[in-house]
C-alpha positions as a Python dict, from the first residue, in 0.01 Angstrom:
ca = {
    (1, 'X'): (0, 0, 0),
    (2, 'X'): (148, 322, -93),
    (3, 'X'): (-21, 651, 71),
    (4, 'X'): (10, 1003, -158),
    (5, 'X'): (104, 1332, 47),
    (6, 'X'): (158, 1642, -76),
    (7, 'X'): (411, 1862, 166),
    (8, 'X'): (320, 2251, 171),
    (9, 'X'): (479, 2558, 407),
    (10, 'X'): (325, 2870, 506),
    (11, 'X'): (557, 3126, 630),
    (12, 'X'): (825, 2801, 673),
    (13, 'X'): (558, 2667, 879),
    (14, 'X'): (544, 2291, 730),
    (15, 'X'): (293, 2016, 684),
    (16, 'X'): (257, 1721, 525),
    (17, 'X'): (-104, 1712, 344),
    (18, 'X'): (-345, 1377, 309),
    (19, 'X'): (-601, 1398, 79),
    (20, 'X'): (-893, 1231, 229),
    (21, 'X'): (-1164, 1393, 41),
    (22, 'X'): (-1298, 1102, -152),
    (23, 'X'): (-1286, 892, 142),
    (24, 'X'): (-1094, 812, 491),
    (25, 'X'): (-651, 696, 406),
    (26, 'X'): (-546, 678, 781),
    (27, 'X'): (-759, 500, 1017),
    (28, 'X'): (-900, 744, 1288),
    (29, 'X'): (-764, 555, 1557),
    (30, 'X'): (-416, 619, 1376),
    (31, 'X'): (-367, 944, 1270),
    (32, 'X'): (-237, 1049, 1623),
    (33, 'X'): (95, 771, 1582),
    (34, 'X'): (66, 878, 1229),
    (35, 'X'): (157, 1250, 1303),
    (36, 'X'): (389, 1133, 1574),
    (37, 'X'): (569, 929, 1300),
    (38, 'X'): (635, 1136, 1004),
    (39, 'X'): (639, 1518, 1117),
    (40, 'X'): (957, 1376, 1286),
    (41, 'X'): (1271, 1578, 1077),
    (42, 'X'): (1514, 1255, 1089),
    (43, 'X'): (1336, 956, 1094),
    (44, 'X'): (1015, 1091, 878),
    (45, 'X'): (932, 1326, 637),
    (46, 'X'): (938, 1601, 876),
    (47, 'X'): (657, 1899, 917),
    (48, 'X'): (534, 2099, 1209),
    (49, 'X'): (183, 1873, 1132),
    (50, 'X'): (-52, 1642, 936),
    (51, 'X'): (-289, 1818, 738),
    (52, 'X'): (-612, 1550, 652),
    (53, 'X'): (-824, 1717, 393),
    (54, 'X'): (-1209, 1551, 431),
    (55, 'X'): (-1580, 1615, 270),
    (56, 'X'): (-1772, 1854, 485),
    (57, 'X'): (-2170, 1857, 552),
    (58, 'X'): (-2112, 2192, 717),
    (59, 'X'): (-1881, 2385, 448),
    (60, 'X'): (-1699, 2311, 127),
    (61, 'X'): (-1425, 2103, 279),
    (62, 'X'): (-1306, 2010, 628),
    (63, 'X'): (-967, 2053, 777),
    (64, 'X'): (-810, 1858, 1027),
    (65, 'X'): (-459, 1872, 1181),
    (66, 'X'): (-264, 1618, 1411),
    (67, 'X'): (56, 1754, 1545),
    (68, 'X'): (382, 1583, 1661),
    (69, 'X'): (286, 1511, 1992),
    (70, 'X'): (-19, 1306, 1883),
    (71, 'X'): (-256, 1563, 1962),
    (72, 'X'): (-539, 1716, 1741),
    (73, 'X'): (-542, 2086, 1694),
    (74, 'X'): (-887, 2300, 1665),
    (75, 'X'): (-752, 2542, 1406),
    (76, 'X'): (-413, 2677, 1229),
    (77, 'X'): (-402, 2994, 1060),
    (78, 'X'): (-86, 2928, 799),
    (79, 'X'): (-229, 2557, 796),
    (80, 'X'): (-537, 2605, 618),
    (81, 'X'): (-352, 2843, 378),
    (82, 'X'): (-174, 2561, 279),
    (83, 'X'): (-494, 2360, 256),
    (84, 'X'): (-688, 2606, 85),
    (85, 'X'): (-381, 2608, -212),
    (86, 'X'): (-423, 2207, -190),
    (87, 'X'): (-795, 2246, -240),
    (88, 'X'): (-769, 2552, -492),
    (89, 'X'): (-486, 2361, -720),
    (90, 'X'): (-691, 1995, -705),
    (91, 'X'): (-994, 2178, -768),
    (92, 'X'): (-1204, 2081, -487),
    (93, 'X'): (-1285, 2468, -418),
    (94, 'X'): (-1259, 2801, -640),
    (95, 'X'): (-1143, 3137, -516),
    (96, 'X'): (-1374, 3179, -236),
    (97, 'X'): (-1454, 2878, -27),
    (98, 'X'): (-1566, 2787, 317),
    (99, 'X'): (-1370, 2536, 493),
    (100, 'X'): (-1496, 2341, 822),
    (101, 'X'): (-1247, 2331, 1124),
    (102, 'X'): (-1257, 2249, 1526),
    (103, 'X'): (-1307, 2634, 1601),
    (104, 'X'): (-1570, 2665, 1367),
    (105, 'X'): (-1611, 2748, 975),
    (106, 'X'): (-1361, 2961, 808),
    (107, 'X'): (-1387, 3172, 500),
    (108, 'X'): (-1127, 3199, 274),
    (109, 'X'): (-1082, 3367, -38),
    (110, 'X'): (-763, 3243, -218),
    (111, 'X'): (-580, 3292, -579),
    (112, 'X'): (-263, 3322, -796),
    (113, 'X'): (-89, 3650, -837),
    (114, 'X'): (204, 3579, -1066),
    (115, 'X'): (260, 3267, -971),
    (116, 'X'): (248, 3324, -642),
    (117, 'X'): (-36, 3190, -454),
    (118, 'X'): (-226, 3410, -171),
    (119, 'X'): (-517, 3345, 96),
    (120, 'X'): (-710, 3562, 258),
    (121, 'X'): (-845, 3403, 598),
    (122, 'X'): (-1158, 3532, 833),
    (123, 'X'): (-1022, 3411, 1166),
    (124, 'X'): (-1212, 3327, 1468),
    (125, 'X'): (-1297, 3647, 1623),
    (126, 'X'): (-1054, 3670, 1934),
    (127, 'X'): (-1146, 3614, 2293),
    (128, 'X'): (-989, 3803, 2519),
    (129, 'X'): (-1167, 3721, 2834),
    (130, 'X'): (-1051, 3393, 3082),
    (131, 'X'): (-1325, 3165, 2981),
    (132, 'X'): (-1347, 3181, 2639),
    (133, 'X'): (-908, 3110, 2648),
    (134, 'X'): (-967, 2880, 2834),
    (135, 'X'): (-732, 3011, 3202),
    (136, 'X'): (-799, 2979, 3514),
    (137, 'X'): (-1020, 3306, 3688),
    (138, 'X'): (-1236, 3592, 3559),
    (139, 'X'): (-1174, 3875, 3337),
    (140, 'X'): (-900, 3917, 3081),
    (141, 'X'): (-601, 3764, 3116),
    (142, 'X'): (-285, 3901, 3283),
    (143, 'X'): (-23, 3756, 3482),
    (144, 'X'): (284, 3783, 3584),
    (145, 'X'): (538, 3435, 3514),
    (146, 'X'): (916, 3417, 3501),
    (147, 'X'): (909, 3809, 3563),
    (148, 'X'): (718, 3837, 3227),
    (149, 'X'): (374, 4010, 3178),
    (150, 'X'): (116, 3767, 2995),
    (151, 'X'): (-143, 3835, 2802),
    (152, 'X'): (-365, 3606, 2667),
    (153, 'X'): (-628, 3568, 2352),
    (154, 'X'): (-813, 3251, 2183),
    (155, 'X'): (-779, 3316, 1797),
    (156, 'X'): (-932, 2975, 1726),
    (157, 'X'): (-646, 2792, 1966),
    (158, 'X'): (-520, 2964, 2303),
    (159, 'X'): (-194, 3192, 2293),
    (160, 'X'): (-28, 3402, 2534),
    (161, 'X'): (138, 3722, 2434),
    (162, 'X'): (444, 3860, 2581),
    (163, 'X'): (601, 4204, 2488),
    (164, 'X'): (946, 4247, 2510),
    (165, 'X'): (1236, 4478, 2372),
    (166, 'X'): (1402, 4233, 2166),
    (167, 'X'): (1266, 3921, 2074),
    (168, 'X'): (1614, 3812, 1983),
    (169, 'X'): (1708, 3811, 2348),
    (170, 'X'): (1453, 3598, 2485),
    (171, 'X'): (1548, 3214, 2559),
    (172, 'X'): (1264, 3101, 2411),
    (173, 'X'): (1304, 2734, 2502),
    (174, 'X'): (1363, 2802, 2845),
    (175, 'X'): (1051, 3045, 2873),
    (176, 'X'): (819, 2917, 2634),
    (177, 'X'): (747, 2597, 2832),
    (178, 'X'): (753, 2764, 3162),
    (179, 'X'): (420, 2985, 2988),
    (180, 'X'): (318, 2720, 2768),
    (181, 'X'): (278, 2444, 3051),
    (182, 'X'): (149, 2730, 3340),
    (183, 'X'): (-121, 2608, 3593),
    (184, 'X'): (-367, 2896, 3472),
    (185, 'X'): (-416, 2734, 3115),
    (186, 'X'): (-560, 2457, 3156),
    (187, 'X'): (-514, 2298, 2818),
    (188, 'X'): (-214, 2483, 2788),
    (189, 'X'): (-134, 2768, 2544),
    (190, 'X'): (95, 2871, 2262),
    (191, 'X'): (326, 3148, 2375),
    (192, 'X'): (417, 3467, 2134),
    (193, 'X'): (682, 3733, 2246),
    (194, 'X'): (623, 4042, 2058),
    (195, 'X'): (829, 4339, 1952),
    (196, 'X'): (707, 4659, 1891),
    (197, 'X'): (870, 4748, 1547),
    (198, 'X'): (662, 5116, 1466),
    (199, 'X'): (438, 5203, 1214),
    (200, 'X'): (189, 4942, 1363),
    (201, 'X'): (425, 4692, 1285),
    (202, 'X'): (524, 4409, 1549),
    (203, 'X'): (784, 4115, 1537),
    (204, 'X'): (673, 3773, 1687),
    (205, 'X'): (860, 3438, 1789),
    (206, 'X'): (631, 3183, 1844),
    (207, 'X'): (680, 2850, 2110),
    (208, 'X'): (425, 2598, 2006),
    (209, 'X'): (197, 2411, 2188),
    (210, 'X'): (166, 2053, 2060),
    (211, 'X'): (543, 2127, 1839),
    (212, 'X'): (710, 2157, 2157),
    (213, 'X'): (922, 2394, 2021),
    (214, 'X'): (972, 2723, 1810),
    (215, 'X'): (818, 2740, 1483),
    (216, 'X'): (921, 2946, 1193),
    (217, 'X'): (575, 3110, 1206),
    (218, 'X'): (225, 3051, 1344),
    (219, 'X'): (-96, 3215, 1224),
    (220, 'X'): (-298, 3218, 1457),
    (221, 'X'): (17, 3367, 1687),
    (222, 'X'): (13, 3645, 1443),
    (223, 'X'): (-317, 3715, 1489),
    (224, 'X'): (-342, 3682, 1857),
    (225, 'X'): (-41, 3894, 1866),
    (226, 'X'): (-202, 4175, 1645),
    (227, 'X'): (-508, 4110, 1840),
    (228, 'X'): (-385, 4217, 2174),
    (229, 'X'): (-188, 4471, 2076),
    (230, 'X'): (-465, 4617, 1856),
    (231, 'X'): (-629, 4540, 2222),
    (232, 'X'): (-424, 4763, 2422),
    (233, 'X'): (-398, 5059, 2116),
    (234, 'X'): (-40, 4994, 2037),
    (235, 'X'): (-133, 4959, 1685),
    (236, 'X'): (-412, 5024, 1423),
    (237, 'X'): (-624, 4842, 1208),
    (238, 'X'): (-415, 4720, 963),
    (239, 'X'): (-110, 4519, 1139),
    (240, 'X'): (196, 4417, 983),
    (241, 'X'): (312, 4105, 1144),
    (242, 'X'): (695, 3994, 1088),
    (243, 'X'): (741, 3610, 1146),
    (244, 'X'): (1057, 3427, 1104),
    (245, 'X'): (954, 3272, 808),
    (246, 'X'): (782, 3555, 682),
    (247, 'X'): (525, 3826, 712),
    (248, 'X'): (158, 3810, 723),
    (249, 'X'): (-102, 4084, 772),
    (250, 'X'): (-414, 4113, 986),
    (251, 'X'): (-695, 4344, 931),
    (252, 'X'): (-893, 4406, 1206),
    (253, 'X'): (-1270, 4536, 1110),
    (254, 'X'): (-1598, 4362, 1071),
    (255, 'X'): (-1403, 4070, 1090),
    (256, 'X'): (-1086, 3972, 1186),
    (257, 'X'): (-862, 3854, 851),
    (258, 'X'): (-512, 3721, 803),
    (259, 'X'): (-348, 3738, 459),
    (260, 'X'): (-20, 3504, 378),
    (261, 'X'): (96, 3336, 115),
    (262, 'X'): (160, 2925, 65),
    (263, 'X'): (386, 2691, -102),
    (264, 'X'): (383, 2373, -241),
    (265, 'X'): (688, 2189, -171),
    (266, 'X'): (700, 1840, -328),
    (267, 'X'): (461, 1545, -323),
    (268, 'X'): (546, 1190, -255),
    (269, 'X'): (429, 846, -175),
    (270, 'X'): (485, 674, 167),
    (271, 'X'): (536, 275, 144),
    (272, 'X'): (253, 190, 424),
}
C-alpha cells in the first residue's frame, strides 16, 4: 500500500497534506501515531503537522490537523492556507470557499498572483476574556510568570502574548514551556513574544503548543499577537506582522482577517 502526500509551508511553517476527500486513508484511531511518525525531521518526512483534507456537511471542505505530539489541533491559521492552495490547485474549491475546522467554519478567499499563490483568511474572532481562552479566573487575562507580563487571547487555539524589547534576546526554550505548561491554562497555550517594530508593525517568535518547540511562524500567533496589541492601542487596524519565516497581515474590522501566502513543496508516496 502506498499513501500520496503532498508537503506545503506557510511562512516556513510545514505540513505534510493527506487527501482524504474522496474517502478516509489513515484510520481514525491512527492518525495520532501517524503525526507522531512522520512530522519527525530525521526519521520521517518532517513537518510541524498532518494536514487531513475531508468532505464537509457543514462547508466546502473540512480541515483537520494532528501535530507531533499526537494531539489534534482546533484550528491553524498558515495551515489552512496551505490547505486552501491544496484544495484551490486539485480543484475541490474556487477562489472563495468555506472550509470546516474544530473552532468553527472559516472563510477563505484564495488565488494566484504571478505565480504566487495568496489566501485571505476570516479568523475566529478573538477572545480576550478567561473563559473563552480557556485560564484559570475571571476577566481578561494578565499575569505575571518568570518576571514576564502575559497576556492572553483565543484566535481559534489559546496563545499568550508577551512584549518584550528584543525578541532576539529571549530564551525562548527556556521560557516558552515555563508559559506554555502554566497552571492557569488549563489545556495549555501557545506562547508569542512580541516586539514593537513602529508604524503598527510588530515582530513575533512563536513557542508551540503541541510542536514543543519554536516554529518558523504561526498564524494564529500572528493574529493573537495583532489582536492584543490592537487590544491595548499599540497599533491600528491594519497590522503588519513579521514572522521568522515571513510576514503576514491582519486586518482588524468587521471581521478579523489574516493574509499570507503558501507553497507547495513536493509530493510523494509513503510505502505503508
Amino acid at each position: 500500500m502506498e499513501i500520496a502526500f503532498t508537503k506545503l509551508q506557510g511562512n516556513g511553517n510545514d505540513f505534510i497534506l493527506i487527501d482524504e476527500h474522496n474517502g478516509e486513508v489513515i484510520p481514525e484511531e491512527m492518525k495520532g501515531a501517524f503525526a507522531a511518525l512522520f512530522c519527525d525531521r530525521r526519521f520521517g518526512i518532517g513537518a510541524d503537522g498532518i494536514l487531513f483534507l475531508q468532505a464537509s456537511e457543514a462547508a466546502e471542505i473540512r480541515m483537520r490537523l494532528f501535530q507531533p505530539d499526537e494531539s489534534e489541533a482546533a484550528m491553524c491559521g498558515n495551515g489552512i492556507r496551505c490547505l486552501a492552495k491544496y484544495a484551490y490547485d486539485a480543484g475541490y474549491v474556487k477562489e472563495s470557499c468555506s472550509v470546516e475546522t474544530g473552532a468553527g467554519i472559516v472563510q477563505v478567499s484564495a488565488g494566484y498572483a504571478d505565480d504566487e499563490f495568496t489566501a485571505t483568511i476570516t479568523m475566529p474572532e478573538p477572545a480576550f476574556e478567561r473563559n473563552g481562552i480557556p485560564a484559570v479566573g475571571n476577566g481578561e487575562y494578565r499575569e505575571e510568570i518568570r518576571g514576564f507580563t502575559v497576556y492572553a487571547a483565543n484566535t481559534g487555539v489559546p496563545h499568550a502574548v508577551v512584549f518584550v524589547k528584543e525578541i532576539g534576546a529571549v530564551e525562548i526554550g527556556i521560557v516558552g514551556p515555563a508559559i506554555r505548561n502554566h497552571p492557569t491554562f488549563p489545556e495549555g497555550a501557545n506562547v508569542n513574544f512580541v516586539e514593537e517594530a513602529g508604524n503598527d508593525t510588530i515582530r513575533i517568535r512563536t513557542f508551540e503548543r503541541g510542536v514543543e518547540d519554536e516554529t518558523e511562524s504561526c498564524g494564529t500567533g500572528a493574529t493573537a499577537s495583532a489582536a492584543v496589541a490592537h487590544h491595548l492601542g499599540k497599533v491600528g487596524d491594519t497590522v503588519l506582522v513579521e514572522t521568522k519565516g515571513g510576514p503576514l497581515v491582519i486586518r482588524f474590522g468587521e471581521a478579523v482577517t489574516m493574509e499570507g501566502p503558501a507553497e507547495t513543496v513536493f509530493t510523494g508516496v509513503i510505502p505503508f
